[in-house]
C-alpha positions as a Markdown table, in Angstrom:
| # | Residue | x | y | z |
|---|---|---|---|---|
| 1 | Unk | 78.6 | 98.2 | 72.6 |
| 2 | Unk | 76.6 | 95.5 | 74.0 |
| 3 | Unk | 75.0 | 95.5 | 78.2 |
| 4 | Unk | 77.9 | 95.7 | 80.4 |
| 5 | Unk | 80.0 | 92.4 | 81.1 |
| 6 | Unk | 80.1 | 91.3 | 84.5 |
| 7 | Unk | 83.8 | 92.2 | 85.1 |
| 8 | Unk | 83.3 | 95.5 | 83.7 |
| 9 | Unk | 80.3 | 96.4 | 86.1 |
| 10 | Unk | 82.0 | 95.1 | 88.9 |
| 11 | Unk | 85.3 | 97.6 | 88.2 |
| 12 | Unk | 83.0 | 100.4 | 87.3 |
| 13 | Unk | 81.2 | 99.9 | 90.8 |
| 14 | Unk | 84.9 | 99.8 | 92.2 |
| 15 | Unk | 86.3 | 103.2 | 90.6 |
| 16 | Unk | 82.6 | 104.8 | 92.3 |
| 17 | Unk | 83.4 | 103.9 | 95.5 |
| 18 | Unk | 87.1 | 105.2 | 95.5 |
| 19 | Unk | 85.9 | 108.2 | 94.0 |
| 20 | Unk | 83.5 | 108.7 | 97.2 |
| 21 | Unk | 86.6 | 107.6 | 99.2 |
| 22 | Unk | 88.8 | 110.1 | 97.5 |
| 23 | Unk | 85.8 | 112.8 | 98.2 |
| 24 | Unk | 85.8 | 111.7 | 101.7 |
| 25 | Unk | 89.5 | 111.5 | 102.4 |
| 26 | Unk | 91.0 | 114.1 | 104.8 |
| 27 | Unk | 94.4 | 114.0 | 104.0 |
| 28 | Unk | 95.7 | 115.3 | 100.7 |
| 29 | Unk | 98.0 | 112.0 | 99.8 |
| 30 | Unk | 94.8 | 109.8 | 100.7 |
| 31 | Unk | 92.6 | 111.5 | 97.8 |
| 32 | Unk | 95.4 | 111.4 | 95.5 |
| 33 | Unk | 95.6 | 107.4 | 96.3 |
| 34 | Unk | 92.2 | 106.9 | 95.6 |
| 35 | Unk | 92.0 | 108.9 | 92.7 |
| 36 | Unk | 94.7 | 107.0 | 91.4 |
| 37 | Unk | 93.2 | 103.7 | 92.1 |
| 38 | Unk | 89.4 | 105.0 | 90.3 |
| 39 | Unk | 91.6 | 106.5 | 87.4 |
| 40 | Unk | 92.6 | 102.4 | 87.5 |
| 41 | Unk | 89.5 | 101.0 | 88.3 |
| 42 | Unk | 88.4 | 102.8 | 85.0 |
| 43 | Unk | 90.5 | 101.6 | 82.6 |
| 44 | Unk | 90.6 | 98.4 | 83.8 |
| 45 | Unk | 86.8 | 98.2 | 83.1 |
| 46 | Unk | 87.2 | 99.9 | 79.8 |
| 47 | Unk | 89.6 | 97.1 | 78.8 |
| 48 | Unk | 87.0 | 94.3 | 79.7 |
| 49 | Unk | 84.5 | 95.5 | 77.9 |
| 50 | Unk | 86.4 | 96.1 | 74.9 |
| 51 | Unk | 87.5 | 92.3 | 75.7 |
| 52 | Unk | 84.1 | 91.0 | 75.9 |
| 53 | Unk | 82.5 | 92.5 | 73.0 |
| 54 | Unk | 85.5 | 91.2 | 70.9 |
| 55 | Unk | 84.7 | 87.4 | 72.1 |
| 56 | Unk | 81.5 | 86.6 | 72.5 |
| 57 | Unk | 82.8 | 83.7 | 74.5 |
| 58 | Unk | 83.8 | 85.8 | 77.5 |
| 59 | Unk | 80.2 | 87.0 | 78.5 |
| 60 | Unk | 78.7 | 85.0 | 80.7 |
């Protein structure tokens, strides 16, 4: 794997913070919610990684 695309940072950085939101969270459904959207924020970043090392093009 190559340094980390742009895109891919920038979701990594995302999926942190709702993981220190979902830490944070009183309420049962709220940590679940932002559990669920780091669990998203993960793969999403995962897939533009994969993206950008496949085309060279796409880093920036």
């Amino acid at each position: 794997m190559t340094e980390l695309d742009d895109e891919a940072a920038y979701l990594l950085r995302r999926a942190r913070e709702e993981k220190e939101q979902a830490a944070a969270a009183a309420h049962p459904n709220a940590t679940a919610a932002h559990r669920a959207l780091a669990e998203r924020y993960t793969t999403r970043a995962l897939m533009a990684q994969i993206d950008a090392d496949e085309d060279p093009l796409i880093k920036k």
